[in-house]
Residue frames relative to the residue before (quaternion, step in Angstrom):
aa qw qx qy qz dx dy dz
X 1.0000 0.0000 0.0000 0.0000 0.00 0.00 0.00
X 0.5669 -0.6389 0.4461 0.2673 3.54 -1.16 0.85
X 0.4361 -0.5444 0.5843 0.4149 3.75 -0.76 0.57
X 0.7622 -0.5204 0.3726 0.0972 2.64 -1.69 1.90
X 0.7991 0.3347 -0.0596 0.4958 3.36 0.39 -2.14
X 0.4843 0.5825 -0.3834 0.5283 3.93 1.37 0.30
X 0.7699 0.2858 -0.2559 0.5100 3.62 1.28 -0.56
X 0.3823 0.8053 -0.2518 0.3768 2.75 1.32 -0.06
X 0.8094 0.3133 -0.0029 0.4967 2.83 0.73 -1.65
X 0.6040 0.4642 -0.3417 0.5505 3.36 1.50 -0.29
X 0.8500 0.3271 -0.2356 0.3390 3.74 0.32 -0.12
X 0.2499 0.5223 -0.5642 0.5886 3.16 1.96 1.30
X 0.7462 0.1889 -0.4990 0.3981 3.79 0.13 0.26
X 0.4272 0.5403 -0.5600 0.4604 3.54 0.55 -0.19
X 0.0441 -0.7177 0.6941 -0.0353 3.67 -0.61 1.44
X 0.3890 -0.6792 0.4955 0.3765 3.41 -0.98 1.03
X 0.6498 -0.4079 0.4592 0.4478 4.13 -1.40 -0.13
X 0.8149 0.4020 -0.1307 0.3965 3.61 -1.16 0.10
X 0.3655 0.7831 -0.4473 0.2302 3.59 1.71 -0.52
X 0.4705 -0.6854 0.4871 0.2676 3.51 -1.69 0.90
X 0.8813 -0.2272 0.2863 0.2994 3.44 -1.02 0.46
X 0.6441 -0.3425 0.3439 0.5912 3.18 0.39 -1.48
X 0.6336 -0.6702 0.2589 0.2869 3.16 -1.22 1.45
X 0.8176 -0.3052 0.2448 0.4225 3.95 0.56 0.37
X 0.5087 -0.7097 0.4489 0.1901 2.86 -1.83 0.81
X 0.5219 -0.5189 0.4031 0.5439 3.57 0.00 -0.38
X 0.3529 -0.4833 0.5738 0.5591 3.68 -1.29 0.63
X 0.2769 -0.4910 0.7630 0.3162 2.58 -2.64 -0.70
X 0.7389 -0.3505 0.2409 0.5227 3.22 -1.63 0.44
X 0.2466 0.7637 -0.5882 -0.1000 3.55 -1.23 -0.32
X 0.5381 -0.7970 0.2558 0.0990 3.14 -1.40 1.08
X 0.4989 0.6096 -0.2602 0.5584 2.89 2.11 -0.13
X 0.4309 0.4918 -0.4792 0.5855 4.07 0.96 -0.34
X 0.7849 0.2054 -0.4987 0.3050 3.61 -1.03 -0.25
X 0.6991 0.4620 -0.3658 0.4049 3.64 0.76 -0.37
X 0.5056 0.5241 -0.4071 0.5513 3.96 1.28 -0.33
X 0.8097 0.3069 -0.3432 0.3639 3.65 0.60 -0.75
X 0.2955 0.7643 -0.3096 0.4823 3.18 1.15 0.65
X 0.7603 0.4195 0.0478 0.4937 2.72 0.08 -2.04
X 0.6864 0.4286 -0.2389 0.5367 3.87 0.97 -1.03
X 0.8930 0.1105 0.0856 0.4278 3.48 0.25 -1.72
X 0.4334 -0.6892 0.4560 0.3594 3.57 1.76 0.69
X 0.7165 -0.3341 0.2348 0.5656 3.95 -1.00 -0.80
X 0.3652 0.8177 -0.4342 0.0975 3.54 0.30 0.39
X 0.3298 -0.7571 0.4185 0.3781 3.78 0.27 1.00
X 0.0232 -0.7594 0.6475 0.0584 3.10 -1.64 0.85
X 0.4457 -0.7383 0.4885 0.1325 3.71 -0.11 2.08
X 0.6914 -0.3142 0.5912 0.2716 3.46 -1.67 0.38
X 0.1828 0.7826 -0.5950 -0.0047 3.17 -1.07 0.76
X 0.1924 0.8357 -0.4390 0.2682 2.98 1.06 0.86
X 0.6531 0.4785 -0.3640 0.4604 3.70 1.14 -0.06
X 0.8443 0.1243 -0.1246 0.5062 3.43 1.02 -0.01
X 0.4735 0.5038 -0.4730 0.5460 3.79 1.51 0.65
X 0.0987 0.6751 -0.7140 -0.1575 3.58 -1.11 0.19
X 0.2467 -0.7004 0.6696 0.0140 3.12 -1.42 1.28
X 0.0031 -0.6009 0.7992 0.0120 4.15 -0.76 1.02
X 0.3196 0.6212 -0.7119 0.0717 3.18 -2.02 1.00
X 0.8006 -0.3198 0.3265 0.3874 3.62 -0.68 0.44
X 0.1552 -0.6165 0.6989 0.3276 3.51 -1.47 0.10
X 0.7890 0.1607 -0.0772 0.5879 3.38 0.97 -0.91
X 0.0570 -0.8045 0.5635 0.1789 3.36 -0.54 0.55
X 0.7455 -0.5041 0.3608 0.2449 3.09 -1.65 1.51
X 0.7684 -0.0794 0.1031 0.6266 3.43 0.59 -1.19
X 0.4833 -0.7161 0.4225 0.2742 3.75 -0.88 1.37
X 0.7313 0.5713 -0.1818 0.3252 3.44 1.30 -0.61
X 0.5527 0.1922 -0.1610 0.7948 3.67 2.24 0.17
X 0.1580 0.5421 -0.8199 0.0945 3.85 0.03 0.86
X 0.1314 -0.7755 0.5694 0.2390 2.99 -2.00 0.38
X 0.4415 -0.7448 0.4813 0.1369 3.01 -1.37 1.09
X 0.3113 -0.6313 0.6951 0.1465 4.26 -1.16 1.00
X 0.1795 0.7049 -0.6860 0.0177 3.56 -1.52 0.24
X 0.1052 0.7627 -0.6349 0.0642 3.61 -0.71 1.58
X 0.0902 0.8001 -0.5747 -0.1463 3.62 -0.53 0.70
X 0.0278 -0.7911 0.5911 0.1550 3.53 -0.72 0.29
X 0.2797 -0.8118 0.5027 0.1000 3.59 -0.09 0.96
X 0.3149 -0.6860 0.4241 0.5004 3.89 -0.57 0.11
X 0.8484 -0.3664 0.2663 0.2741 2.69 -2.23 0.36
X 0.7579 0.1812 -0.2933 0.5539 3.50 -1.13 1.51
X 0.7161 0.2470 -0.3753 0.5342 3.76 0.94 0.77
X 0.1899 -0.7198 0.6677 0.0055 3.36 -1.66 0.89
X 0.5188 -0.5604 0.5521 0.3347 3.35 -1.41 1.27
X 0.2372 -0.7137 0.6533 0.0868 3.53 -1.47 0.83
X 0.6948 0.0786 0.0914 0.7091 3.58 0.50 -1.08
X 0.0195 -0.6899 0.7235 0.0111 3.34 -2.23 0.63
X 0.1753 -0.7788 0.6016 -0.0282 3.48 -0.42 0.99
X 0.1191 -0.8048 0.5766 0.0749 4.11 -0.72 1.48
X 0.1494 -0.7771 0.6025 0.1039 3.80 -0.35 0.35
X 0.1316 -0.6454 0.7524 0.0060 3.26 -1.61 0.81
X 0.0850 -0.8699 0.4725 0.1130 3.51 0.61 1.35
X 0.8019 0.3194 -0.3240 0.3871 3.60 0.51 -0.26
X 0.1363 0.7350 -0.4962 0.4415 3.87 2.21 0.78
X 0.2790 -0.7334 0.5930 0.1808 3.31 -1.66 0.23
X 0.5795 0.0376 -0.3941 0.7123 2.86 1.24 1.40
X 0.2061 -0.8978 0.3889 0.0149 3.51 -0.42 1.33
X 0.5841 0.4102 -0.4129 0.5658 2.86 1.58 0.36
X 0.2579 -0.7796 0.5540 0.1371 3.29 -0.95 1.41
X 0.8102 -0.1901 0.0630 0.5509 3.99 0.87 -0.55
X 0.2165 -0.7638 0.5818 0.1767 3.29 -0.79 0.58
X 0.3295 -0.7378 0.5803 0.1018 3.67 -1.04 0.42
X 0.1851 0.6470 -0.7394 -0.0182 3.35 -1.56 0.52
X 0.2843 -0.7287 0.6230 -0.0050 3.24 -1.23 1.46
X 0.2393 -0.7702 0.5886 0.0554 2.88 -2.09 1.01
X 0.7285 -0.5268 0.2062 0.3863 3.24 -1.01 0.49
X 0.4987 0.5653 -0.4481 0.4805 3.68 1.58 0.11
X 0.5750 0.5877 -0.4130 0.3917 3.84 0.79 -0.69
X 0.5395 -0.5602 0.5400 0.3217 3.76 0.82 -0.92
X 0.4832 -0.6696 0.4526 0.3366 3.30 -1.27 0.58
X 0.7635 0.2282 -0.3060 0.5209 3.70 1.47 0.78
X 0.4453 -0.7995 0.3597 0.1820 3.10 -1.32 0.46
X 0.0648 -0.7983 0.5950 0.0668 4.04 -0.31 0.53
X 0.1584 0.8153 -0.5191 0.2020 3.62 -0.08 1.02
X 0.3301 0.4547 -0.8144 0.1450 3.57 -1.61 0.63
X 0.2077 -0.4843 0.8266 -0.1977 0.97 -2.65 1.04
X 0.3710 -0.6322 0.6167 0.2870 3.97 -1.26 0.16
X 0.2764 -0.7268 0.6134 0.1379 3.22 -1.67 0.94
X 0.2127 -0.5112 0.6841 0.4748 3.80 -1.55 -0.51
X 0.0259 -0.7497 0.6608 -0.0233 3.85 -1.67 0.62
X 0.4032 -0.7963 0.4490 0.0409 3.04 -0.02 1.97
X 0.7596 -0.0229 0.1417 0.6344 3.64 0.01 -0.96
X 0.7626 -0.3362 0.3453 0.4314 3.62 -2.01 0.27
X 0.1324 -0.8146 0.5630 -0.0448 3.89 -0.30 1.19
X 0.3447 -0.6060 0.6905 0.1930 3.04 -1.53 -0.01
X 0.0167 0.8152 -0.5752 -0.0660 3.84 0.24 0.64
X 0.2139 -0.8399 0.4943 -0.0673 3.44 -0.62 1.99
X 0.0955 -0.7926 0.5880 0.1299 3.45 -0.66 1.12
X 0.0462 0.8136 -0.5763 -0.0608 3.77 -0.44 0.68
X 0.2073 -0.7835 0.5843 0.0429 3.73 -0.52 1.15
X 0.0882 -0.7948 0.5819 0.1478 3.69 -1.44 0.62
X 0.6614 -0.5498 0.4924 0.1338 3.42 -0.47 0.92
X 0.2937 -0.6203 0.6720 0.2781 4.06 -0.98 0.70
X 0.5357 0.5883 -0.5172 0.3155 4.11 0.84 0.29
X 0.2959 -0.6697 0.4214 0.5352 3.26 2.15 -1.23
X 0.2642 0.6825 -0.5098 0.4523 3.81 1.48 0.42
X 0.1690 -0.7543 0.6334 0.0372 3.52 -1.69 0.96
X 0.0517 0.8050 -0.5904 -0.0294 3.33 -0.79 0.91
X 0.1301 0.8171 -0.5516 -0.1054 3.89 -0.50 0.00
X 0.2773 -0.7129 0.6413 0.0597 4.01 -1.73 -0.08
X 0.0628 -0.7987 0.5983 -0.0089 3.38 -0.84 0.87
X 0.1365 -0.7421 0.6509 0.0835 3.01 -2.07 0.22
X 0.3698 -0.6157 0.6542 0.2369 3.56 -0.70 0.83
X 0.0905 0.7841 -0.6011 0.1249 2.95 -1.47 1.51
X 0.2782 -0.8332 0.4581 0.1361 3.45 -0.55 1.41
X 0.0764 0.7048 -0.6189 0.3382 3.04 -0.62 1.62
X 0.2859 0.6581 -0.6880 0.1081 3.68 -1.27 0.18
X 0.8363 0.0146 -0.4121 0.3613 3.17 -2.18 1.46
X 0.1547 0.7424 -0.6240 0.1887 3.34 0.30 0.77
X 0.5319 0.3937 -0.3445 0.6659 3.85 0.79 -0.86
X 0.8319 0.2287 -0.2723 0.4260 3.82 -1.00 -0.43
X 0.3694 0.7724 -0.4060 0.3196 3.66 0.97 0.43
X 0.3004 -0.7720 0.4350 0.3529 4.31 0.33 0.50
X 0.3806 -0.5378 0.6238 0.4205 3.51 -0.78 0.51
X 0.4810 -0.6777 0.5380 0.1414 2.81 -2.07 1.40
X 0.5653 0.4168 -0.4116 0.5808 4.14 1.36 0.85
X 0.6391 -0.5484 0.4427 0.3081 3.35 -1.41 0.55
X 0.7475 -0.4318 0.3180 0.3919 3.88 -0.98 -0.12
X 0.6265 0.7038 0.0020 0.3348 2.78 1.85 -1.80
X 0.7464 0.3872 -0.0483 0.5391 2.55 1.26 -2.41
X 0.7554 0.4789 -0.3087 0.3236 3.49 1.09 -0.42
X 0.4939 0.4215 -0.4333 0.6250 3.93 1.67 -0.01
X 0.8165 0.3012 -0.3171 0.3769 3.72 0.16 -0.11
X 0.4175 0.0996 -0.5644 0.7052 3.72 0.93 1.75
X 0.3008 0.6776 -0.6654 0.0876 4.10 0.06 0.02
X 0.8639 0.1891 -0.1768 0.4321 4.01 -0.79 0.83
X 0.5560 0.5800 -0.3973 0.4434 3.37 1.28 -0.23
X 0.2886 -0.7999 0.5015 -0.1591 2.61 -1.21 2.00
X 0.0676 -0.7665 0.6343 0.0748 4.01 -0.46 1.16
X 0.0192 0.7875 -0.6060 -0.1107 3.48 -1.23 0.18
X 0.3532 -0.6382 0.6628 0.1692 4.28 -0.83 1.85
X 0.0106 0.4858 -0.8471 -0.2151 2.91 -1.95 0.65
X 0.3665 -0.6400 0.6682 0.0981 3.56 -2.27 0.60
X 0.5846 -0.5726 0.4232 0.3890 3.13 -1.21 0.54
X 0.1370 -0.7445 0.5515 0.3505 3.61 -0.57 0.25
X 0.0532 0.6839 -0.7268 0.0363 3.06 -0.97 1.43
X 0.8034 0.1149 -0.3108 0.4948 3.05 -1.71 1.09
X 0.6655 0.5023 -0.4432 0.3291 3.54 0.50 0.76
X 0.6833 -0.5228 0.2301 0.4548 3.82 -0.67 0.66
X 0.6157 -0.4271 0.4204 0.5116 3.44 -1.10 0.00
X 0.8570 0.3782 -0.0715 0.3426 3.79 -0.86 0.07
X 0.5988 -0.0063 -0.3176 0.7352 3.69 1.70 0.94
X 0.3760 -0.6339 0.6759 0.0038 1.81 -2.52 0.67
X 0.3205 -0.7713 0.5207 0.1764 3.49 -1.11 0.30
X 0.1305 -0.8059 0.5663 -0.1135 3.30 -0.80 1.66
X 0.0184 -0.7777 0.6097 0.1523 3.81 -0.95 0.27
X 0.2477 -0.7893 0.5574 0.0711 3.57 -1.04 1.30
X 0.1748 -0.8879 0.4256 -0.0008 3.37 -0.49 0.91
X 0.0085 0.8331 -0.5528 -0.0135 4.07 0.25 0.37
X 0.1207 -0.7455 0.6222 0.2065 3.29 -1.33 0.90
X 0.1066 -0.6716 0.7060 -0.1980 3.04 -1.12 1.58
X 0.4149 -0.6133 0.6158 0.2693 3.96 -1.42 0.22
X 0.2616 -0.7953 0.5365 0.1061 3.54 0.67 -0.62
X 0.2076 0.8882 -0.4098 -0.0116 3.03 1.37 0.27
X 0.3297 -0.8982 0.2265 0.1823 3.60 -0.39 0.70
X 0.2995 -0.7514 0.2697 0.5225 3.55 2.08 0.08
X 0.6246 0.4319 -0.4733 0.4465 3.76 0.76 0.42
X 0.3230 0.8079 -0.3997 0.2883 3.83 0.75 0.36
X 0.0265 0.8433 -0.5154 -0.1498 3.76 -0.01 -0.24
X 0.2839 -0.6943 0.6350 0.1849 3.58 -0.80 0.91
X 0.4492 -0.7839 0.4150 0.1075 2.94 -0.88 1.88
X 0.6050 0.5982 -0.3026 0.4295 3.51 1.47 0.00
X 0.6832 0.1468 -0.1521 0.6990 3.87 1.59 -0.70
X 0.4074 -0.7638 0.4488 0.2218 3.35 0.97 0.10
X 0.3556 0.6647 -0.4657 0.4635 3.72 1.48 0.27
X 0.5404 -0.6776 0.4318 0.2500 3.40 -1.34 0.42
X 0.5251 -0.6942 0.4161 0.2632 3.50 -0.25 0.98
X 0.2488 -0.8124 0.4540 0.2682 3.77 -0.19 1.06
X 0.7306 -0.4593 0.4116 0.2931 3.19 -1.57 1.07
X 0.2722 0.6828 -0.6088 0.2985 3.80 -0.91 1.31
X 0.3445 0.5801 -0.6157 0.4071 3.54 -0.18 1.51
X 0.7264 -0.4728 0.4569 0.2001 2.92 -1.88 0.94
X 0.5178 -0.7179 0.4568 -0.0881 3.11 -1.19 2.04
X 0.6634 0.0739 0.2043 0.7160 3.52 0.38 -2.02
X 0.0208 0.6379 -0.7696 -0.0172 2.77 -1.83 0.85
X 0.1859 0.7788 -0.5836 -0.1355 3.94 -0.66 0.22
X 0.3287 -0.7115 0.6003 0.1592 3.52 -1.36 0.35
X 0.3550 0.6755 -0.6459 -0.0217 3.56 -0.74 0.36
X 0.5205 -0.5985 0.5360 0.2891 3.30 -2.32 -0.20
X 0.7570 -0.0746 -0.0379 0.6480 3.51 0.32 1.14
X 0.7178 -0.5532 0.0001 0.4228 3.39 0.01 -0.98
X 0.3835 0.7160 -0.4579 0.3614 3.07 1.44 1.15
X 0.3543 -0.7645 0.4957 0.2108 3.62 -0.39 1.04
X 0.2462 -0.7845 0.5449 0.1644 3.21 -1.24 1.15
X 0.7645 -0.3295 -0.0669 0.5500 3.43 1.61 -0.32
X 0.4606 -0.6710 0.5024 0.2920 3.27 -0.95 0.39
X 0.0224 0.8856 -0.4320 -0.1692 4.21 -0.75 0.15
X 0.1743 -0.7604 0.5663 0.2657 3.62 0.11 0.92
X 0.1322 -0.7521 0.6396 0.0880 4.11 -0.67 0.80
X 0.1219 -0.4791 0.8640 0.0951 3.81 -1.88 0.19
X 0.7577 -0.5221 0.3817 0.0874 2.37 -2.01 0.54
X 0.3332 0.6723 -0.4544 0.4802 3.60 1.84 0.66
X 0.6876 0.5646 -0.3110 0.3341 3.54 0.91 -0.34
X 0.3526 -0.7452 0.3335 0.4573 3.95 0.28 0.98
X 0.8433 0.0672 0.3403 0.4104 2.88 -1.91 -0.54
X 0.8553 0.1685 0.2493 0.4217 3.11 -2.27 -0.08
X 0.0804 0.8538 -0.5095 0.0703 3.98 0.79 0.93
X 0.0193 0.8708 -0.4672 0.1521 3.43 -0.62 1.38
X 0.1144 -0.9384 0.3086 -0.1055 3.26 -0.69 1.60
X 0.0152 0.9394 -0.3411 -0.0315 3.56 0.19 1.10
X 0.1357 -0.8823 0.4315 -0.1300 3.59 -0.10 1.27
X 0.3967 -0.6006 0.6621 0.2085 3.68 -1.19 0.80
X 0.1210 0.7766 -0.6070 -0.1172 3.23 -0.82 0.88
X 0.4363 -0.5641 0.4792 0.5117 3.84 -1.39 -1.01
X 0.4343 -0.5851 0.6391 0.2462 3.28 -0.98 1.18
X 0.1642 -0.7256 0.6622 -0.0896 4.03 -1.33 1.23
X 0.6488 -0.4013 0.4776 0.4359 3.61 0.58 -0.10
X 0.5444 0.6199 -0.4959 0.2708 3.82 0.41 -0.70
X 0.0049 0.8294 -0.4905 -0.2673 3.67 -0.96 -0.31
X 0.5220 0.3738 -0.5297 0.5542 3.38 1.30 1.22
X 0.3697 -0.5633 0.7331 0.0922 3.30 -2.27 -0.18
X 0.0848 -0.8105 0.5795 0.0053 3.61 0.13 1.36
X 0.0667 -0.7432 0.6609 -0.0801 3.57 -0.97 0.79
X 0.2128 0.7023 -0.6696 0.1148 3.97 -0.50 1.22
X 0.3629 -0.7390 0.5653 0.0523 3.38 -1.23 1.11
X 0.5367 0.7752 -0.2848 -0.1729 3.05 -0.99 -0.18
X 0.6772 -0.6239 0.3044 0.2437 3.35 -0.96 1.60
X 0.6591 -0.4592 0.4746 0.3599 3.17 -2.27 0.54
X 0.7294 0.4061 -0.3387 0.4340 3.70 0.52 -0.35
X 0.5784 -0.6227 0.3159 0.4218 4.08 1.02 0.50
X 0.5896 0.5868 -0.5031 0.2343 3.60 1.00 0.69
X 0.4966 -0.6651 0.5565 0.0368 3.01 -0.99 1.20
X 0.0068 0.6655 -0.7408 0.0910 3.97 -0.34 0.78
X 0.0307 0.8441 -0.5144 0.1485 3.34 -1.95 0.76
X 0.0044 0.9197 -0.3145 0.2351 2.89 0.69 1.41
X 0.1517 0.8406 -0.5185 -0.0386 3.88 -0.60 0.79
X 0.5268 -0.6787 0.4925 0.1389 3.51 -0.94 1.58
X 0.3254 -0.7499 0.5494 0.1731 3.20 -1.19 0.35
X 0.3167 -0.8216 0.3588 0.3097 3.76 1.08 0.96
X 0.7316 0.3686 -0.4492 0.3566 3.73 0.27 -0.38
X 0.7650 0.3321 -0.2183 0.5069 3.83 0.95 0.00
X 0.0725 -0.7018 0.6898 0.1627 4.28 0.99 -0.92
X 0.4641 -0.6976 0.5359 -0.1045 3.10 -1.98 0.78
């Protein structure tokens, strides 16, 4: 395995596409974190990670309904991120996705993705370690009605691209010898049950993508449990480790039991 603080240092320049302004505001206090960490990790301590997470997200975000979100962890040498858990602490469903990683992702993580951000949030990255150690970092982010935001495709136009699934590969510049960097994309409404169809004015019922997993043949690079904090048209761009494989499996699947399934061909994506 490559010295840690060698990849490290090479995949703080590997900026992901789409990247926010400037890496964040400080959190503020908030009253909903002590009961999520509870509720998530019972009394389990979760350290500062501020020496080796880097969180980029908006201060303001342009539109509340695609804020984007950066995630770089580089643990030290001889540990790997296992699980990652994102929070939208002031979301009405604040968990936006949980992660579990595999040994194809690497013993770090380079990740974005877009969020929905209802009201002024703390947006909470909390990372676990293969030691079972927790460590996590926030940012206050001004944003509000993302969740109650209309999807920007008709009913019509969105069930009829519904599951169809592209996936970019990028050069890997400034990354180590031996990953690459791919973004997987699924169209999906995401519908969030605070919506309102402007025709019965009733609230559109809640129907967005659950489980996502990714692997390279049959080693799994990650698995994502999602809510409905994730935008629209959910899209994911990641550093992985290149293994020899020469596909990229990608199976969704939604609150309503569809199942989408899709496999890339790694020297070209689709």
């Amino acid at each position: 395995m490559k010295n840690i603080s060698v990849i490290a240092t090479l995949l703080a320049g590997a900026l992901i596409a789409g990247s926010a302004a400037a890496d964040g505001a400080p959190p503020r206090e908030s009253e909903a974190w002590p009961g999520l960490h509870a509720a998530l990790w019972d009394d389990k301590e979760i350290a500062a990670g501020d020496s080796f997470i880097q969180l980029d997200t908006p201060v303001r975000a342009a539109d509340a309904a695609i804020v984007p979100i950066e995630i770089r962890i580089t643990p030290e040498t001889g540990r790997r991120v296992a699980a990652m858990t994102i929070l939208v602490e002031e979301n009405p469903a604040p968990v936006a996705a949980e992660f579990t990683f595999g040994e194809a992702m690497g013993p770090d993580i380079t990740l974005s993705t877009r969020l929905r951000v209802d009201q002024y949030s703390n947006v909470r990255v909390v990372a676990e370690l293969d030691d079972g150690s927790l460590h996590q970092v926030a940012h206050f982010v001004k944003a509000s009605g993302g969740c109650s935001a209309p999807a920007t495709k008709d009913a019509d136009a969105a069930l009829a691209a519904l599951g169809k699934m592209k996936m970019r590969r990028f050069e890997p510049k400034g990354l180590p010898a031996g990953f690459g960097e791919a973004q997987v994309m699924v169209r999906h409404p995401q519908n969030s049950g605070f919506q309102i169809d402007q025709v019965t004015l009733l609230h559109i019922p809640a129907f967005f993508i659950e489980e996502m997993s990714v692997t390279l043949d049959d080693a799994n690079v990650f698995t994502m449990t999602g809510g409905i904090s994730i935008s629209e048209d959910p899209a994911l761009r990641f550093v992985f480790r290149e293994n020899g494989a020469e596909q990229m499996h990608v199976t969704s699947i939604d609150t309503d039991g569809g199942i989408y399934h899709r496999s890339f061909e790694l020297g070209t994506g689709s």
